[in-house]
Residue, then its C-alpha position, 0 to 999 in steps of 0.5 A: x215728837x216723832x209719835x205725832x209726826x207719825x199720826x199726821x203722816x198717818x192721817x193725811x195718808x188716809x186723807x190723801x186717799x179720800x181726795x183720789x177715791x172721792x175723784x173717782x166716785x165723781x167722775x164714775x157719776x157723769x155721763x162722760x165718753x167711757x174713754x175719758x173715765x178709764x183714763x181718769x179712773x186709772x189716773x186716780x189709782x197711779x196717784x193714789x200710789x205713786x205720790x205717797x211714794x214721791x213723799x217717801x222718796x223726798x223725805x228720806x232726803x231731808x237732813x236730820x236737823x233740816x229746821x236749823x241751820x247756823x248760817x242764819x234763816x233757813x230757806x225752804x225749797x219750793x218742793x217743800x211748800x208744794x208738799x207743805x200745802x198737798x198734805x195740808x190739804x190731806x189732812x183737811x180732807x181727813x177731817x171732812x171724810x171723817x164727818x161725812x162718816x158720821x153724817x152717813x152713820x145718821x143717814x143709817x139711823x133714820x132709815x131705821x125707823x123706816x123699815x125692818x129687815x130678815x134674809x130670806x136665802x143664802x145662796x153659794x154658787x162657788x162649787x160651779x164655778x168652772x160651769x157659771x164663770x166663762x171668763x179666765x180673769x173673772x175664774x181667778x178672780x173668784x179665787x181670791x180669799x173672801x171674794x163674793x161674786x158667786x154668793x147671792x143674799x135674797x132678803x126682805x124689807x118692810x118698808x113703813x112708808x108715811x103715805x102709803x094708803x091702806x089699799x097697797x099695805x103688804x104691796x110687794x115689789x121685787x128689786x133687781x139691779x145691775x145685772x151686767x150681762x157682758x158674757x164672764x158669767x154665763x147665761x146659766x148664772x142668770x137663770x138661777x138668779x131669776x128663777x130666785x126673783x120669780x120663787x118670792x112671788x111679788x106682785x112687781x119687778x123692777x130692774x133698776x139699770x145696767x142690764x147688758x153690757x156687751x151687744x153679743x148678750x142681747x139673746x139672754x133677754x130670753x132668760x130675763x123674759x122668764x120674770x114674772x109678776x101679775x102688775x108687770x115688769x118694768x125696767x130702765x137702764x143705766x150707764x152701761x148700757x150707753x157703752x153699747x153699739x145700739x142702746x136702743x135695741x137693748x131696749x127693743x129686746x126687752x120690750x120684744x120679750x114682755x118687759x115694760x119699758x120706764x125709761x124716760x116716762x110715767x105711767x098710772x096703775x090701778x093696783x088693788x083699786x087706788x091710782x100709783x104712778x110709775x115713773x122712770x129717770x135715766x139721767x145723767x146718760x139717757x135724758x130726758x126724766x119722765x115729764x111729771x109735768x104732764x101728771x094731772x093731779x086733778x084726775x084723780x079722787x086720791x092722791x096717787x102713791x108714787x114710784x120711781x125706778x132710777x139707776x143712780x140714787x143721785x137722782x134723789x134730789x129730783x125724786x124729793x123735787x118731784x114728790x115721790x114716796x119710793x124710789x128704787x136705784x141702784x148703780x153703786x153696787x153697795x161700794x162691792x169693797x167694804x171695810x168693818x166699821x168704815x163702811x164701802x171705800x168708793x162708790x160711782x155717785x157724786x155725794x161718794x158712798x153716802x148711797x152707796x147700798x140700802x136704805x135711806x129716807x129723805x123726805x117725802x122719798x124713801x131710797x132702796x138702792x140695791x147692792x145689785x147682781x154682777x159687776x164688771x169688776x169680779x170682786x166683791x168682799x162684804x158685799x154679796x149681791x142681792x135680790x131684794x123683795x120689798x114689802x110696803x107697809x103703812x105707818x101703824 
């Protein structure tokens, strides 16, 4: 009896802790005032603590033998009930997290199928740690066992794409994200970074959102001007960007220094001789998506390949509404904790770690949402950041 009790209580714990980090995933995803969220997002971690402690304390209270009683019917508290119905609750909240799990397990099987994958470079920057980290809570953080957030994986995918034309086989895009210029890591650790991106020579660069996070790094677009890629490159920006003073001069800078904005538009490539439109969505914070409307399909003898560059992997459902064959996201930082076997605990999206890093496949869209570069939490454990060149190959 007190073996199954102990697996109930242990799995509406984990239950419980679905329902506050899904709580947390959510709101990260909607374009609320940055207020509201830190009020939410701290309110989630209390709860996550603080009710299992309440449990706690309220059931040490109850008598040894609470279900019998020699006066007649025993009469439950309306606490009881509340505790009754909340770990109820749990425990169908373990059952649909458990599920959701195996339907990501899936996710991962079929986006197999879709591409290969070899690291190109490994890259520890902790011995400069006092030089890259100008922040004291960021210099402790880096401290801590296991933290990652001076590594940096740089990789390659060949992505088998089921309607790549033969003219773009071997077409190599380089995929950067989240790269959080706020002013705890120093300009210096972005120089290496770039210089990283610039040495896999791809054909394109794409920056997929959260570019600066403080007004006072709008110079450090200087460093980014140092990308260099012979179809150009590109950039939206994401959530953070909205907590600047001037969103819009985040834009001016970059533009002013040689990167091509996709915000909220679409453009069409000749690239080795056949028509790709490329296209960029910032929703839910900076509407509208580009109008693909406007797209006449008729203009052209083939039919276009397709890219969108989106900060949130959420918008996938308007990448598949809209036809895309690639979409480039990025926003949920591969989940920055990750657990062997369970996978990342929380990530800032509405479908939760589902996208949290890698790739998917949702037809007719293939989905690579990077891992990213820096954060503004310093932790990351089994989740180094990434630069990540994408080789787009034709299904043989």
């Amino acid at each position: 009896m007190y073996a199954l009790m102990a697996v109930l209580m242990l799995v509406a714990g984990i239950g419980h802790l679905a329902i506050w980090t899904r709580l947390h995933c959510s709101i990260h995803s909607l374009p609320f005032p940055q207020r509201l969220i830190d009020i939410v997002e701290y309110t989630t971690y209390l709860m996550s603590v603080l009710i299992p402690v309440l449990f706690f304390v309220w059931w040490i209270q109850q008598p040894l033998n609470w279900r019998t009683s020699e006066s007649g019917p025993i009469h439950y508290s309306t606490l009881y009930y509340v505790w009754y119905y909340y770990t109820s609750a749990c425990v169908v909240a373990f059952i649909a997290a458990s599920l959701l799990w195996l339907l990501y397990q899936r996710d991962a099987q079929i986006a197999a199928d879709y591409f290969q994958e070899r690291q190109l470079g490994s890259f520890n920057f902790d011995p400069m740690a006092p030089e890259l980290l100008t922040s004291t809570s960021t210099r402790l953080a880096s401290m801590i066992p296991g933290n990652e957030i001076l590594q940096l994986i740089v990789d390659r995918k060949e992505l088998y794409l089921p309607r790549l034309p033969g003219e773009l086989d071997g077409f190599t895009i380089t995929h950067i994200s989240d790269l959080h210029l706020k002013g705890h890591m120093a300009e210096e650790f972005y120089r290496k970074v770039i210089a990283q991106a610039n040495d896999l020579g791809s054909e394109m660069i794409v920056i997929a959102g959260d570019i600066f996070d403080r007004d006072k790094c709008f110079p450090w677009a200087r460093t980014l001007a140092k990308l260099s890629a012979e179809c150009g490159v590109y950039f939206v920006i994401g959530n953070h960007e909205l907590r600047l003073n001037d969103p819009a001069m985040a834009r001016k800078v970059l533009v002013e220094e040689g990167l091509i904005d996709l915000g909220g538009t679409q453009m069409t490539l000749t690239i080795r001789g056949y028509p790709v439109v490329l296209a960029g969505n910032e929703l839910p914070w900076f509407p509208p998506a580009a109008d693909m409307s406007t797209l006449n399909a008729s203009q052209f003898d083939q039919p276009p390949f397709k890219i969108l560059v989106a900060h949130t992997p959420d918008q996938i459902g308007w990448a598949r509404g809209n036809d895309f064959d690639l979409m480039l996201a990025g926003h949920n930082h591969g989940g920055q904790i990750r657990l062997p076997v369970i996978g990342p605990l929380v990530s800032p999206s509405i479908y939760g770690t589902r996208y949290a890093g890698g790739m998917y496949y949702q037809p007719p869209t293939l989905l690579h949402v990077s891992r990213g570069v820096s954060g503004t939490n310093p932790l990351r454990w089994n989740c180094k950041p990434e630069i990540t060149q994408l080789v787009l190959r034709t299904r043989s």
